[in-house]
C-alpha positions as semicolon CSV with decimal commas, in nm:
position;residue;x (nm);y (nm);z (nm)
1;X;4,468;-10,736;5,765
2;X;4,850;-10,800;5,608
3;X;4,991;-10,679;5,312
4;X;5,292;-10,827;5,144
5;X;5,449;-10,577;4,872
6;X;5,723;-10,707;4,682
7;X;5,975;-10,437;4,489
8;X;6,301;-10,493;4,300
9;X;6,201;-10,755;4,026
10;X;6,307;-10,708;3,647
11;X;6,464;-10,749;3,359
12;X;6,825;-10,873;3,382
13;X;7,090;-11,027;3,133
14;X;7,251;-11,398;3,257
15;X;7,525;-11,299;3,530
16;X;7,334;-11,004;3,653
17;X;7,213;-10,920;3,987
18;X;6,881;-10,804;4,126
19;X;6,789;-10,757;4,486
20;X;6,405;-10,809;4,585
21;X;6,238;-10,682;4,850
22;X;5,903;-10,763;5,041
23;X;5,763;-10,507;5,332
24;X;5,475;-10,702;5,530
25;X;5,203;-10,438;5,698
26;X;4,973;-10,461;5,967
27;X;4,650;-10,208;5,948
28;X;4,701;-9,929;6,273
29;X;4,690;-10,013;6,550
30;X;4,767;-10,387;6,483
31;X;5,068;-10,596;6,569
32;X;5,161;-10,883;6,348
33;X;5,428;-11,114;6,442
34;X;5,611;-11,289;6,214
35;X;5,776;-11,642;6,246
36;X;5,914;-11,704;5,902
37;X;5,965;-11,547;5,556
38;X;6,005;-11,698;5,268
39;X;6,048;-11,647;4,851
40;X;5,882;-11,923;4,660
41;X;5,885;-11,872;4,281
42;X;5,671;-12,012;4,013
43;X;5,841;-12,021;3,650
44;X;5,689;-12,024;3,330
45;X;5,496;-12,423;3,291
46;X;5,619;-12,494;3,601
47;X;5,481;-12,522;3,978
48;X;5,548;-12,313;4,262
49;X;5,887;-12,363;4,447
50;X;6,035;-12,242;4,757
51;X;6,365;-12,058;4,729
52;X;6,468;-11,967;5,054
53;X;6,310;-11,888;5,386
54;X;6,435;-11,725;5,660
55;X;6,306;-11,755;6,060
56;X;6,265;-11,490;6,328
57;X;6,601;-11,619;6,509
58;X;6,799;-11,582;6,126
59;X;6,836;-11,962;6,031
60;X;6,808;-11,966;5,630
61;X;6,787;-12,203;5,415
62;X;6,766;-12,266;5,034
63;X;6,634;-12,482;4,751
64;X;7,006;-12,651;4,594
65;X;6,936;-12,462;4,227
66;X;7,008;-12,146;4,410
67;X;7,264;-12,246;4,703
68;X;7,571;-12,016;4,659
69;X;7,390;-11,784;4,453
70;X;7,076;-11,623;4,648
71;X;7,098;-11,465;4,980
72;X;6,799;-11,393;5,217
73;X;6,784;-11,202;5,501
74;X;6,550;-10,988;5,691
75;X;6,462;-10,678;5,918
76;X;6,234;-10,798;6,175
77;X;6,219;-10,415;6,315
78;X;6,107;-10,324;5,967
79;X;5,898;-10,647;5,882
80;X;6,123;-10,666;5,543
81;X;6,262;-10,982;5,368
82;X;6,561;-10,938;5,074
83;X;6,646;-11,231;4,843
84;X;6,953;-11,133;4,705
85;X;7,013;-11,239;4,301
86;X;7,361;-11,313;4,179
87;X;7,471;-11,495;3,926
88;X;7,131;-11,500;3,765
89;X;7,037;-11,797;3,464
90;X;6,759;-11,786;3,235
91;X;6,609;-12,079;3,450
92;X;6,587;-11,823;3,739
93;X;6,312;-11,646;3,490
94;X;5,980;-11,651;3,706
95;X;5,767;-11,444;3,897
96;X;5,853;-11,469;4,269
97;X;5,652;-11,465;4,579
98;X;5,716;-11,286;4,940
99;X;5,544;-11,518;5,177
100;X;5,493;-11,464;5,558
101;X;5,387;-11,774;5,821
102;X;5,278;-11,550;6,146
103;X;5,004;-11,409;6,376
104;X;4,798;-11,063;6,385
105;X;4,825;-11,004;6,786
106;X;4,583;-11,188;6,904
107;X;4,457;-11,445;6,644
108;X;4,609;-11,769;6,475
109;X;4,909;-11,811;6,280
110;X;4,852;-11,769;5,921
111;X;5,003;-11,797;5,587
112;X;5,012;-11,455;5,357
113;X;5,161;-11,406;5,031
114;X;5,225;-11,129;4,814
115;X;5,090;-11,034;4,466
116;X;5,436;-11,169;4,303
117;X;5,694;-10,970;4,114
118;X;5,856;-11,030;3,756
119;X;6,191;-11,183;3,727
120;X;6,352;-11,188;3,362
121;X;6,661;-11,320;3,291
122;X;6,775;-11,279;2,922
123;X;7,097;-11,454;2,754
């Protein structure tokens, strides 16, 4: 009954910037509430991570390979988490993951995730 679509991944050169977006929908008629968001990210060999996560009330936090670097932030009136890219390393090469911890009005809390979308950072 959710969708998570991620947007904005890509091919960037080391000190580059990219700005990823995820839009969670609800089929009509439905209402989903969201507690958190999140971007986890799963490199090449290597396991899942989080990145950063983000709650309803704004509170954010971050893995420390990304502190001072990343930014998230959301629209909760648009269902839409960012994860803003600076500074970008070849270690930062992975496809990420929109993730969404909430409730379709009236069931249980869940966990959703999106299909993923390409990060490539190039030196």
């Amino acid at each position: 009954q959710v969708q998570l679509v991620e947007s904005g991944g890509g091919l960037v050169q080391v000190g580059g910037s990219l700005r990823l977006s995820c839009v969670a929908s609800v089929a009509s008629g439905k209402i989903f509430s969201i507690n958190s968001m999140a971007w986890h990210r799963r490199g090449p060999g290597n396991q899942r991570e989080l990145v950063a996560g983000i709650t309803s009330g704004g509170s954010t936090s971050y893995a420390n390979s990304v502190k001072g670097r990343f930014t998230i932030s959301r629209d909760n009136a648009k269902n839409t988490v960012y994860l803003q890219m600076n500074s970008l390393k070849p270690e930062d090469t992975a496809v990420y993951y929109c993730n969404a911890i909430g409730a379709v009005v009236p069931y249980a809390i869940a966990d959703y995730w999106g299909q993923g979308t390409q990060v490539t950072v190039s030196s």
